[in-house]
DOTI-536320 format. One record per residue (C-alpha): residue in three letters; x, y, z; chain; residue number from 1. Coordinates in pm, 1 decimal. Layout:
% residues N
    aa         c1         c2         c3   ch     i
   ALA          X          Y          Z    A   NUM
...
***
This chain:
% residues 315
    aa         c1         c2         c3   ch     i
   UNK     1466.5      705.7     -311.2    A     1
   UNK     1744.8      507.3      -88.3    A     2
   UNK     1713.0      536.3      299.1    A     3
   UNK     2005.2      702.2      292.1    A     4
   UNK     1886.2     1018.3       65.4    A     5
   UNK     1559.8     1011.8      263.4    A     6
   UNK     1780.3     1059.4      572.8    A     7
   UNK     2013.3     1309.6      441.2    A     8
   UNK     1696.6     1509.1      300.5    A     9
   UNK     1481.9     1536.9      577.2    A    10
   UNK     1753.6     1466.0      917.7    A    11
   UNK     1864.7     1859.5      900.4    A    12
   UNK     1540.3     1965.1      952.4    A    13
   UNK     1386.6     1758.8     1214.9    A    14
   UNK     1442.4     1449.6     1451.7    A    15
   UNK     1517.6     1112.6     1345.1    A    16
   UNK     1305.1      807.5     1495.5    A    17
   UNK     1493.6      516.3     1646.8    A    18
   UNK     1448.1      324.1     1370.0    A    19
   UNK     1654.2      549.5     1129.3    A    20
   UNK     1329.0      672.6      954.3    A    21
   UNK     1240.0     1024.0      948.1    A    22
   UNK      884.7     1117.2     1063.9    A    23
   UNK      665.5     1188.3      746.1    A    24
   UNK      630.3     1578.2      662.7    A    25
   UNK      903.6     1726.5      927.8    A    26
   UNK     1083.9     1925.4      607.4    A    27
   UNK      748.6     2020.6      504.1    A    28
   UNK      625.7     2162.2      812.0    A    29
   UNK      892.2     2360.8      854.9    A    30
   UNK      923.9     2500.1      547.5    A    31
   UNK      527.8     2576.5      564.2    A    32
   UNK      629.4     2754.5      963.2    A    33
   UNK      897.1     2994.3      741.1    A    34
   UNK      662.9     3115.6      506.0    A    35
   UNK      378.9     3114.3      727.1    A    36
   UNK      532.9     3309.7      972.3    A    37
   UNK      629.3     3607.6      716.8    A    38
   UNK      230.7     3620.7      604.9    A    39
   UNK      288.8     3420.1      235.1    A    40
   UNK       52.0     3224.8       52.5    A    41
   UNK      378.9     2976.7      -60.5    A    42
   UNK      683.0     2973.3     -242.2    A    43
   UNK      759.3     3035.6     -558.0    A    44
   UNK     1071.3     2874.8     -675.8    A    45
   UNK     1205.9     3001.2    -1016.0    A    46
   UNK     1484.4     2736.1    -1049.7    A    47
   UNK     1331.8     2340.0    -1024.7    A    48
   UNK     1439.3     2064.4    -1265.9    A    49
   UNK     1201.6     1898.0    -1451.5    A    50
   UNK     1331.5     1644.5    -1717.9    A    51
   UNK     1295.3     1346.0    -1947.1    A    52
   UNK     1369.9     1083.2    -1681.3    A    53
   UNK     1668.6      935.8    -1908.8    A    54
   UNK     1796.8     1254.6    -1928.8    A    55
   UNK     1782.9     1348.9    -1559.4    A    56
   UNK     1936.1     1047.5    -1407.2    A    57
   UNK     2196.7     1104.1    -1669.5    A    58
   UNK     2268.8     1444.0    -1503.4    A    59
   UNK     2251.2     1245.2    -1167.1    A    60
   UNK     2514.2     1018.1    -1280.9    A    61
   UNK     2764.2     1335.2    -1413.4    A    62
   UNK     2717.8     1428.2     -999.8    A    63
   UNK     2760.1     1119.6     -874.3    A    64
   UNK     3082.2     1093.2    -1086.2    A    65
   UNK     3218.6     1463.2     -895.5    A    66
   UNK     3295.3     1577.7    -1264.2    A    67
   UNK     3440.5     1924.0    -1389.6    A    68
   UNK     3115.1     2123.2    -1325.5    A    69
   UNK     3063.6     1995.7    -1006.5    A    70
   UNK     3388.7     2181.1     -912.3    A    71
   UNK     3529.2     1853.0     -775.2    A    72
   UNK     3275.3     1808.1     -495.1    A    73
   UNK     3114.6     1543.6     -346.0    A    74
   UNK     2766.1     1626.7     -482.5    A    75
   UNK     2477.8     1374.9     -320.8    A    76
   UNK     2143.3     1421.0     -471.4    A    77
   UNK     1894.1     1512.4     -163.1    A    78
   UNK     1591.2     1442.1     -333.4    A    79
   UNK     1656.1     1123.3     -579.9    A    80
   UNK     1308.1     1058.8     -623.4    A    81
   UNK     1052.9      966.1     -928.8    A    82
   UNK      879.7     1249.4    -1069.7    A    83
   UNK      556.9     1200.6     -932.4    A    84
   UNK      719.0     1202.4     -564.3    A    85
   UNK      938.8     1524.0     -667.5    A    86
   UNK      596.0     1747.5     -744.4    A    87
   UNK      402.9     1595.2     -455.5    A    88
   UNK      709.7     1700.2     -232.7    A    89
   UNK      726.9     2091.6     -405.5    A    90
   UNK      335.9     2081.2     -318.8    A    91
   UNK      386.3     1966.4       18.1    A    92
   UNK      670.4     2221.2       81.2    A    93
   UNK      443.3     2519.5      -24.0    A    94
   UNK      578.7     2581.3     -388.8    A    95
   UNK      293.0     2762.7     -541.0    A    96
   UNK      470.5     2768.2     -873.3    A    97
   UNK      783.8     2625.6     -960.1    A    98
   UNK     1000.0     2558.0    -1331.2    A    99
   UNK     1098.0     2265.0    -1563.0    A   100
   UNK     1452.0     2384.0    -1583.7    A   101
   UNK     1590.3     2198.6    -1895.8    A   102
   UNK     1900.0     2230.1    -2125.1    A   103
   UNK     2061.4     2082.6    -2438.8    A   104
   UNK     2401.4     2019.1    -2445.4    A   105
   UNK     2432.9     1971.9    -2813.3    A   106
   UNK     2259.9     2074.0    -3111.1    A   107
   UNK     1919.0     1902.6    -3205.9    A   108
   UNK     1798.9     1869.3    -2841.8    A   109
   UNK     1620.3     2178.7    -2767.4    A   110
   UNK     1301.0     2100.6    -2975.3    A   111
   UNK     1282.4     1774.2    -2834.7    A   112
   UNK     1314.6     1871.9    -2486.2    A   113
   UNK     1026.8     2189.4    -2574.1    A   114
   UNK      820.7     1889.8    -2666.4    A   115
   UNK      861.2     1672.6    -2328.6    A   116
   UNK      806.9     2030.1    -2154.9    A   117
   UNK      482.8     2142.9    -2366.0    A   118
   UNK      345.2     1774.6    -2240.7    A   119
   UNK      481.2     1866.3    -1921.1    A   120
   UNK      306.0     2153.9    -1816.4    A   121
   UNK        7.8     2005.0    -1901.9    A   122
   UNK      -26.6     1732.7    -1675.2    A   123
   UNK      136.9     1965.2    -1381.3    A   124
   UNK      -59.2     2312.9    -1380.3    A   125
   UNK      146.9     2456.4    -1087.3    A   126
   UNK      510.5     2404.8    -1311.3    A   127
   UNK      564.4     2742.6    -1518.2    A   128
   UNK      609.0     2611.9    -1906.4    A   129
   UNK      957.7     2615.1    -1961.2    A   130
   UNK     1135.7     2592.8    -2270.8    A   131
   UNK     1494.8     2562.4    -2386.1    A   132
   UNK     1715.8     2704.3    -2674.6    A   133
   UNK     2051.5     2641.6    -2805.2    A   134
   UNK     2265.8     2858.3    -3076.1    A   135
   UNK     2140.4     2643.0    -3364.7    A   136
   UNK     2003.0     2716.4    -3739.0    A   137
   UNK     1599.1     2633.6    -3615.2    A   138
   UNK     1648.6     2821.8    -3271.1    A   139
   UNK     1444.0     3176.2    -3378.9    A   140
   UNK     1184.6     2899.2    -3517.6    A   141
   UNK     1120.2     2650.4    -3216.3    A   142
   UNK     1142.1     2959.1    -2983.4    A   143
   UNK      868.5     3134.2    -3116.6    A   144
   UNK      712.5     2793.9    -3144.6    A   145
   UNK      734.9     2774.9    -2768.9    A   146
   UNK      645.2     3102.4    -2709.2    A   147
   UNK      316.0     3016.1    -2934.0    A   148
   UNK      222.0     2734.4    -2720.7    A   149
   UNK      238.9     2884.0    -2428.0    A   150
   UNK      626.1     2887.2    -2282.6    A   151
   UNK      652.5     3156.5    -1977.7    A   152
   UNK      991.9     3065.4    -1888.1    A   153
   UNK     1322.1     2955.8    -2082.9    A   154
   UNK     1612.3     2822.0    -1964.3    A   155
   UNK     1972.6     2878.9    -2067.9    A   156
   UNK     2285.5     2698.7    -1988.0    A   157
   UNK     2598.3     2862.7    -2130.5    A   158
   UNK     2833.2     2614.5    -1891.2    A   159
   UNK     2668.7     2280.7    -1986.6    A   160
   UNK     2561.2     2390.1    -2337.2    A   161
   UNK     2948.8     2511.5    -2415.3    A   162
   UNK     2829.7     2800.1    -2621.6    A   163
   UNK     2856.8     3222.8    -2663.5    A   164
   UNK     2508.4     3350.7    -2563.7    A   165
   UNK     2622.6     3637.1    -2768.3    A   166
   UNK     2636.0     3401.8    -3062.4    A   167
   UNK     2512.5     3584.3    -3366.1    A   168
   UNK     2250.2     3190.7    -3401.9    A   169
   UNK     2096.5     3331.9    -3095.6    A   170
   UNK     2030.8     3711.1    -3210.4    A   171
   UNK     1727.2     3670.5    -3320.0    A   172
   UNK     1621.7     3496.7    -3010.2    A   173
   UNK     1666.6     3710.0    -2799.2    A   174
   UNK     1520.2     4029.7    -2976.0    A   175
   UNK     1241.0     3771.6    -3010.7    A   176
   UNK     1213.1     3679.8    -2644.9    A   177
   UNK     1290.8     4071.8    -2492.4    A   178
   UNK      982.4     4158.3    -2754.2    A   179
   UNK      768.3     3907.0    -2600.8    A   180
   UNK      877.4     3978.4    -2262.3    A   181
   UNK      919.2     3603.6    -2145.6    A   182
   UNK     1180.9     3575.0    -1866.9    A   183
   UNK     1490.1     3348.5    -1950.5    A   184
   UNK     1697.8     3203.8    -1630.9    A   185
   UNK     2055.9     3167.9    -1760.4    A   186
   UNK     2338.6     3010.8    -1597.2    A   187
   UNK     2633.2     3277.6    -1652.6    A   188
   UNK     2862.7     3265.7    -1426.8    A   189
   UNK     3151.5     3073.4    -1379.6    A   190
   UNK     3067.7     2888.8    -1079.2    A   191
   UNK     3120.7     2605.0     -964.5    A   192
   UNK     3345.4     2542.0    -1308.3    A   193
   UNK     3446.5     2831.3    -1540.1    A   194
   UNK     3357.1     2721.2    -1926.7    A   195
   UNK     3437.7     2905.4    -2189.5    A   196
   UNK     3166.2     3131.3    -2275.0    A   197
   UNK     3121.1     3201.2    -1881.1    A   198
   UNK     3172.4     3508.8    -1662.4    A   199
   UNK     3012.5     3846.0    -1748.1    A   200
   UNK     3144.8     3988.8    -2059.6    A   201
   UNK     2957.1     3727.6    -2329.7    A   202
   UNK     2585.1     3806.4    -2164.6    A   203
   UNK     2682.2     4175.6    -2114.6    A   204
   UNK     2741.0     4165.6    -2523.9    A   205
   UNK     2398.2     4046.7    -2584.4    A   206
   UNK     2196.0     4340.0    -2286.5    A   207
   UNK     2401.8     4526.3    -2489.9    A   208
   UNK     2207.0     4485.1    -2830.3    A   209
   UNK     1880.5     4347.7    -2653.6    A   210
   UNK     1868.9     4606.8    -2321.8    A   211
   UNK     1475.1     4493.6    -2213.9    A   212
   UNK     1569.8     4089.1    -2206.6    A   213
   UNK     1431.0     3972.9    -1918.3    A   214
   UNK     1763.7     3793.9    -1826.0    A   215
   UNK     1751.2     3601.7    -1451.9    A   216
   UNK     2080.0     3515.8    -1368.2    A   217
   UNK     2108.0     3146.6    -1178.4    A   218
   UNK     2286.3     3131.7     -861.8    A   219
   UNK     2334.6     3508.6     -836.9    A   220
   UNK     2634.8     3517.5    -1124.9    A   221
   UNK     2867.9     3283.4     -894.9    A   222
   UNK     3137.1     3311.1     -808.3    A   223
   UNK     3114.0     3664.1     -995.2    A   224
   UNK     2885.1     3805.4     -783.3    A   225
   UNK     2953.0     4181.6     -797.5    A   226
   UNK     2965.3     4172.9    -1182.0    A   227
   UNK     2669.7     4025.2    -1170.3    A   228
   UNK     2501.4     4299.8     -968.5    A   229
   UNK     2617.9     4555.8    -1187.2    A   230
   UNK     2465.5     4450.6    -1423.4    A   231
   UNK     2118.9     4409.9    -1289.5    A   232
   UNK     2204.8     4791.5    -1169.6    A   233
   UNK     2277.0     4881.0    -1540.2    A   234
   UNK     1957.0     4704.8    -1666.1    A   235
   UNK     1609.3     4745.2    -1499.6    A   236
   UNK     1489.5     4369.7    -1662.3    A   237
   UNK     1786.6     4196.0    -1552.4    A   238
   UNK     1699.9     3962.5    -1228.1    A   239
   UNK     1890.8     3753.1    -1017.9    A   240
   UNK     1801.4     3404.7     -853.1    A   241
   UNK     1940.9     3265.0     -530.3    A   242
   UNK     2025.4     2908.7     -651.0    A   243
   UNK     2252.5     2756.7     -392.2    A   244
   UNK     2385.6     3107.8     -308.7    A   245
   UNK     2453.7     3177.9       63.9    A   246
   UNK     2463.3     2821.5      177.3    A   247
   UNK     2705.3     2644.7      380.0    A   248
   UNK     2803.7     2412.9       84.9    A   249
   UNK     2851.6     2721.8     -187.3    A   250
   UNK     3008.1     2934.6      109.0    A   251
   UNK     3286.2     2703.2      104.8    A   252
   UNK     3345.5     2721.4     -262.6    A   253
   UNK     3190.7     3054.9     -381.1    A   254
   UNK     3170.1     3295.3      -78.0    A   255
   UNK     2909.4     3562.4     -140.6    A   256
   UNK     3134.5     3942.9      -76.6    A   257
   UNK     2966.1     4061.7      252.0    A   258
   UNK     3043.9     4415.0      155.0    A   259
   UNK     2778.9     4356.3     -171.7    A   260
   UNK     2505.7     4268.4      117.1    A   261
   UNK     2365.2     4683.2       73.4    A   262
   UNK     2345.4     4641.7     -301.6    A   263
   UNK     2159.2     4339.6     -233.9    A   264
   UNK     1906.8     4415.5      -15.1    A   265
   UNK     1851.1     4760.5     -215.8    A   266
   UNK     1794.4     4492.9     -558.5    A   267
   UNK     1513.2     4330.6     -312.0    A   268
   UNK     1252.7     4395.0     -583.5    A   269
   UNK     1498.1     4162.7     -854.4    A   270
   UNK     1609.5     3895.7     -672.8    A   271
   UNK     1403.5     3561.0     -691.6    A   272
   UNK     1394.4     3216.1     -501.6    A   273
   UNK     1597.3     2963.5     -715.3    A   274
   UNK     1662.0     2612.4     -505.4    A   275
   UNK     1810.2     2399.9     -778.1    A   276
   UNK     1559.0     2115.0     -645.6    A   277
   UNK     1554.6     1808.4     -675.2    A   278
   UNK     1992.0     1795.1     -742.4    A   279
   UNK     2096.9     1998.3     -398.1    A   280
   UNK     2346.7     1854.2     -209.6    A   281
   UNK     2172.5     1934.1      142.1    A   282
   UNK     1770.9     1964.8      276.9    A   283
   UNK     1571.1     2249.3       16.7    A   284
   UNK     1488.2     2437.8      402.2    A   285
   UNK     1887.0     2501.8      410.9    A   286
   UNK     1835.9     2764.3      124.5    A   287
   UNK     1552.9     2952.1      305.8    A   288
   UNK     1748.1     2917.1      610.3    A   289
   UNK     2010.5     3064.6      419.3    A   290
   UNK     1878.4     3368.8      314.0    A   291
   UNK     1687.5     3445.6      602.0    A   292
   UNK     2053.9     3445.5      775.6    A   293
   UNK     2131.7     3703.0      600.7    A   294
   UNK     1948.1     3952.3      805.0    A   295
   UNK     1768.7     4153.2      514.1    A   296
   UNK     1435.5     4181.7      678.9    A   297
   UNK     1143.5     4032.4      636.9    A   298
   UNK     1011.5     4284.1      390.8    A   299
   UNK     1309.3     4118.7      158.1    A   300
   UNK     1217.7     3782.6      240.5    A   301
   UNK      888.2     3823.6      136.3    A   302
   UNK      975.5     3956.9     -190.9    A   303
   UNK     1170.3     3721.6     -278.6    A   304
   UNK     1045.0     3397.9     -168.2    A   305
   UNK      712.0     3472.0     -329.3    A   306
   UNK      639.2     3833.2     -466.1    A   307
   UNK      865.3     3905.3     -706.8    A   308
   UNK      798.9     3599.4     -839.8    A   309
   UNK      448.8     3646.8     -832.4    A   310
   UNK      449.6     3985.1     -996.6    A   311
   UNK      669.8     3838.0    -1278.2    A   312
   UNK      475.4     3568.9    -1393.1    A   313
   UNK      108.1     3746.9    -1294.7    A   314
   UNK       57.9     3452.4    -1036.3    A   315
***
């Protein structure tokens, strides 16, 4: 990692020495102060990417570029680090348990990338196995592969992956998954780019026909916030994560309604720490920062900065 990102990661959240170098641990400390002070054991984070390292640093290079689904914005990656440096920094921010968030964007890459995750998970016991699917001939098959071997977490990208969730490739999957009661974080909204399959009428199809899925919408449904809370009203397994929501950067593009705040804080038991780590565009103690700004309590902090997540994965 460049001076510069070790700067912009850690500068926000404590002093910079003379020299332009930040003091070792200042980030972590204060991250370990916020969940400290509300009586946690950690973090758990719902919403990290883990990759193949080609693959990430290609999705670096789509940011660096300020392409369609980075809405246009100048999009620096905080913490542009090797993979070895990116766990030891989770660990020494508090993250009891985080997620290998990974995602085909074409067909044939999903059991390839379950592979890479399956070896994964092995050699990093605190990373939830996560798995990936796309709308594809062998998807009920490598699913319930992953499932098999372990997977406690899949990941879904309708944006990236171009696809219909309520594709009739990814029925079975999903009866599958709601069966076996293994969470799925799914980006469905139509932030910071609308696709084509995006918004909430495709994923409302599917709870339609699979009403148990354990469905955790990324980034709280942005920009479509409020249809995104319905439907975690409608359905008692749908869940929400806080990816980027309520910062400064995604207040500027995607504000969150301040008349849903009620509805939120009275979903406290659904809603789950997401960060988007390592590829946020500001310091990961901005997100905590950011919710705890919202002036739900600590009660709701608690919950979701550790115990929901907890309770949903039997941590």
């Amino acid at each position: 990692m460049s001076d510069h990102h070790s700067v912009s990661a850690d500068a926000a959240a404590g002093a910079v020495e003379p020299s332009g170098r930040v003091p070792t641990g200042t980030e972590a400390e204060e991250i370990r102060e916020f969940w400290g002070r509300l009586g946690l054991p950690g973090l758990v984070d719902v919403h990290t990417h883990f990759m193949p390292e080609r693959v990430l640093r290609k999705v670096w290079e789509y940011f660096d570029g300020v392409g369609p689904l980075t809405g246009g914005l100048e999009w620096p990656i905080t913490y542009r680090e090797e993979e070895t440096e990116r766990t030891a920094r989770l660990r020494r921010f508090g993250v009891r348990a985080f997620t290998a968030m990974l995602y085909p964007h074409k067909p044939g890459m999903a059991r390839w990338l379950n592979g890479w995750a399956v070896d994964f998970a092995r050699r990093t016991p605190d990373c939830l196995h996560t798995a990936t699917l796309y709308p594809e001939p062998d998807a009920e098959a490598y699913v319930r592969e992953a499932v098999t071997a372990g997977a406690r977490v899949f990941k879904a990208h309708v944006q990236v992956g171009a696809y219909d969730p309520a594709d009739e490739l990814l029925d079975p999957v999903w009866g599958l998954l709601a069966e076996a009661g293994v969470p799925v974080v799914i980006h469905c909204g139509s932030g910071p780019a609308p696709g084509k399959h995006t918004g909430p009428g495709p994923i409302t199809r599917v709870l339609a026909r699979h009403p148990r899925l354990r469905l955790i919408v990324a980034h709280m449904g942005m920009p479509e916030y409020e249809e995104f809370l319905d439907l975690a009203e409608r359905y008692g397994e749908v869940r929400l994560d806080t990816t980027m929501a309520f910062t400064d950067f995604s207040e500027v593009l995607a504000p969150f309604p301040r008349r849903a705040l009620p509805r939120l804080a009275a979903l406290g038991d659904r809603v789950l720490l997401g960060s988007d780590f390592p590829n946020i565009p500001y310091p990961y103690l901005h997100q905590l920062r950011a919710l705890e700004r919202l002036g739900l309590g600590e009660e709701w902090l608690r919950a979701v900065c550790h115990d929901n997540g907890a309770e949903l994965f039997g941590l």
